[in-house]
Biopython code that builds the backbone (N, CA, C, O; Angstrom):
import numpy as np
from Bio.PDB.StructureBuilder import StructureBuilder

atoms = [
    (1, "UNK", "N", (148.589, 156.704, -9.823)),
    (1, "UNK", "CA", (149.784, 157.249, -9.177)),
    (1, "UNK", "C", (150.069, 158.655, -9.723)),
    (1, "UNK", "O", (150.334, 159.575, -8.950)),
    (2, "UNK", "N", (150.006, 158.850, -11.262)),
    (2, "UNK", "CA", (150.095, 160.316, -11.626)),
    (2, "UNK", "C", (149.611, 160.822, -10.940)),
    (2, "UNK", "O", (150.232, 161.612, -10.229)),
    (3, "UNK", "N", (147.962, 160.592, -10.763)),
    (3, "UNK", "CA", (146.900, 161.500, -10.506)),
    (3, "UNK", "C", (147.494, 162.178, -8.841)),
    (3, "UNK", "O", (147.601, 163.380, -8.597)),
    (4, "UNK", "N", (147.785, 161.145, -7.958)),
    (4, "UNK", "CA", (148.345, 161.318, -6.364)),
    (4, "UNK", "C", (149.484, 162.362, -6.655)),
    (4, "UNK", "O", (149.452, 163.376, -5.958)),
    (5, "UNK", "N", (150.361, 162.266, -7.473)),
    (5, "UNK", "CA", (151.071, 162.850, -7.563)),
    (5, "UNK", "C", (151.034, 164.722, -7.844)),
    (5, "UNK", "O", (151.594, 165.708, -7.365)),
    (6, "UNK", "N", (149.941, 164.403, -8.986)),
    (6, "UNK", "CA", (149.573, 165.846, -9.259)),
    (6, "UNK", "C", (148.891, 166.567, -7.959)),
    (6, "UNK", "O", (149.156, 167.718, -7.615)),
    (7, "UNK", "N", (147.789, 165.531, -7.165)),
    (7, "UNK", "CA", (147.481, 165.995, -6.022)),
    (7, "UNK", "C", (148.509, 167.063, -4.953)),
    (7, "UNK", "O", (148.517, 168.199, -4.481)),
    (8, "UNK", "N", (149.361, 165.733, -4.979)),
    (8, "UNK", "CA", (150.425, 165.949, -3.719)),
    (8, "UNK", "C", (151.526, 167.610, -4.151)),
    (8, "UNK", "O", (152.017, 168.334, -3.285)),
    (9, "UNK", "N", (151.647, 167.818, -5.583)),
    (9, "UNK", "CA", (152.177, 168.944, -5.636)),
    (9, "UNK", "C", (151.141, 170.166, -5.438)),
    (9, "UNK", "O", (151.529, 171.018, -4.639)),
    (10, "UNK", "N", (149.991, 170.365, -5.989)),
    (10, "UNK", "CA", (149.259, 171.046, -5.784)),
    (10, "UNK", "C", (149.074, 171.516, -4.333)),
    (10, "UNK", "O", (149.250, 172.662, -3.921)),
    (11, "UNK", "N", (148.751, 170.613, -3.738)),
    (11, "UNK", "CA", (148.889, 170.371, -1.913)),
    (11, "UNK", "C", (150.019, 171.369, -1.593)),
    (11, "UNK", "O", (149.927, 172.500, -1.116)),
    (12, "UNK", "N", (150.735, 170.911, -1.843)),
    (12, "UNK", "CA", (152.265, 171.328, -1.210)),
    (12, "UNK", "C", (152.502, 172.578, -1.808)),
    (12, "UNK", "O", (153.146, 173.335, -1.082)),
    (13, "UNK", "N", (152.052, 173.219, -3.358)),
    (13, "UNK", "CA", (152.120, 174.800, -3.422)),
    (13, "UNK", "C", (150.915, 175.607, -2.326)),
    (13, "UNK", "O", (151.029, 176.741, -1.861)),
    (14, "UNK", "N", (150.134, 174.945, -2.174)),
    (14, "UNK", "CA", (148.935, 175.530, -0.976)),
    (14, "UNK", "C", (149.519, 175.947, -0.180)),
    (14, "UNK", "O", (149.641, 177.131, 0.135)),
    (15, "UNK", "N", (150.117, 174.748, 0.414)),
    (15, "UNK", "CA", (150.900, 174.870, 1.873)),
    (15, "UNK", "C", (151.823, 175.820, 1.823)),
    (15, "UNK", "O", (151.729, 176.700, 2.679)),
    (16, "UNK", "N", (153.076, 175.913, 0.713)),
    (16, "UNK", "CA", (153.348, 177.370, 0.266)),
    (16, "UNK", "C", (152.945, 178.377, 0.668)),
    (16, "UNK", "O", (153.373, 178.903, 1.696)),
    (17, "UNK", "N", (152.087, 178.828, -0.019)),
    (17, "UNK", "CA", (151.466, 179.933, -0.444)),
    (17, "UNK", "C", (150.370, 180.260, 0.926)),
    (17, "UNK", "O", (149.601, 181.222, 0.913)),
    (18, "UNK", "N", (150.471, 179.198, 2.173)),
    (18, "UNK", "CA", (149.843, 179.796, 3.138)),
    (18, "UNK", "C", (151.034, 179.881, 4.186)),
    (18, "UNK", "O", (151.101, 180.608, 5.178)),
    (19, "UNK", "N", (151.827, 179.083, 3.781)),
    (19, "UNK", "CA", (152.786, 179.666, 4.875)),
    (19, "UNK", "C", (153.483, 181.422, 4.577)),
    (19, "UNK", "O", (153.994, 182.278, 5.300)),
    (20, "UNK", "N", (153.180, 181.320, 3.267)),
    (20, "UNK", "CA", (153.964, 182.880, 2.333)),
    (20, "UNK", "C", (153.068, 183.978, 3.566)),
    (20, "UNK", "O", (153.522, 184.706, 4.448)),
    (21, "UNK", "N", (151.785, 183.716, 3.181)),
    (21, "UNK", "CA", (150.358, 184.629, 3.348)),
    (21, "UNK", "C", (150.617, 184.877, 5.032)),
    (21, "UNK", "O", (150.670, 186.049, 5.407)),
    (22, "UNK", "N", (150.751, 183.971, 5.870)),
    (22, "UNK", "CA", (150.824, 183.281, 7.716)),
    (22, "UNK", "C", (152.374, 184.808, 7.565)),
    (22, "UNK", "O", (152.278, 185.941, 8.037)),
    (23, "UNK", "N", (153.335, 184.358, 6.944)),
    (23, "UNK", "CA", (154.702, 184.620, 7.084)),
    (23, "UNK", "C", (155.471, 184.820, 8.736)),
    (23, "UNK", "O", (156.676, 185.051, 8.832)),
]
sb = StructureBuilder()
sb.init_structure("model")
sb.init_model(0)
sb.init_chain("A")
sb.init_seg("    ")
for serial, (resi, resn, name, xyz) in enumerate(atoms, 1):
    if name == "N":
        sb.init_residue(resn, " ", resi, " ")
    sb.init_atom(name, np.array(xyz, "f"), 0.0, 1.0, " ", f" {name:<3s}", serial, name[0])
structure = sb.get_structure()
C-alpha cells in the first residue's frame, strides 16, 4: 500500500507538471 501510494503521488506531480507545460 505504501509503495501504491508513493506511485499515485508521483503520478499526480506528472500530471502537474504536464498540465503546467500544456497550460
Amino acid at each position: 500500500m505504501r509503495k501504491m501510494t508513493t506511485i499515485w503521488r508521483m503520478d499526480s506531480h506528472l500530471v502537474r507538471n504536464t498540465l503546467a507545460e500544456k497550460g
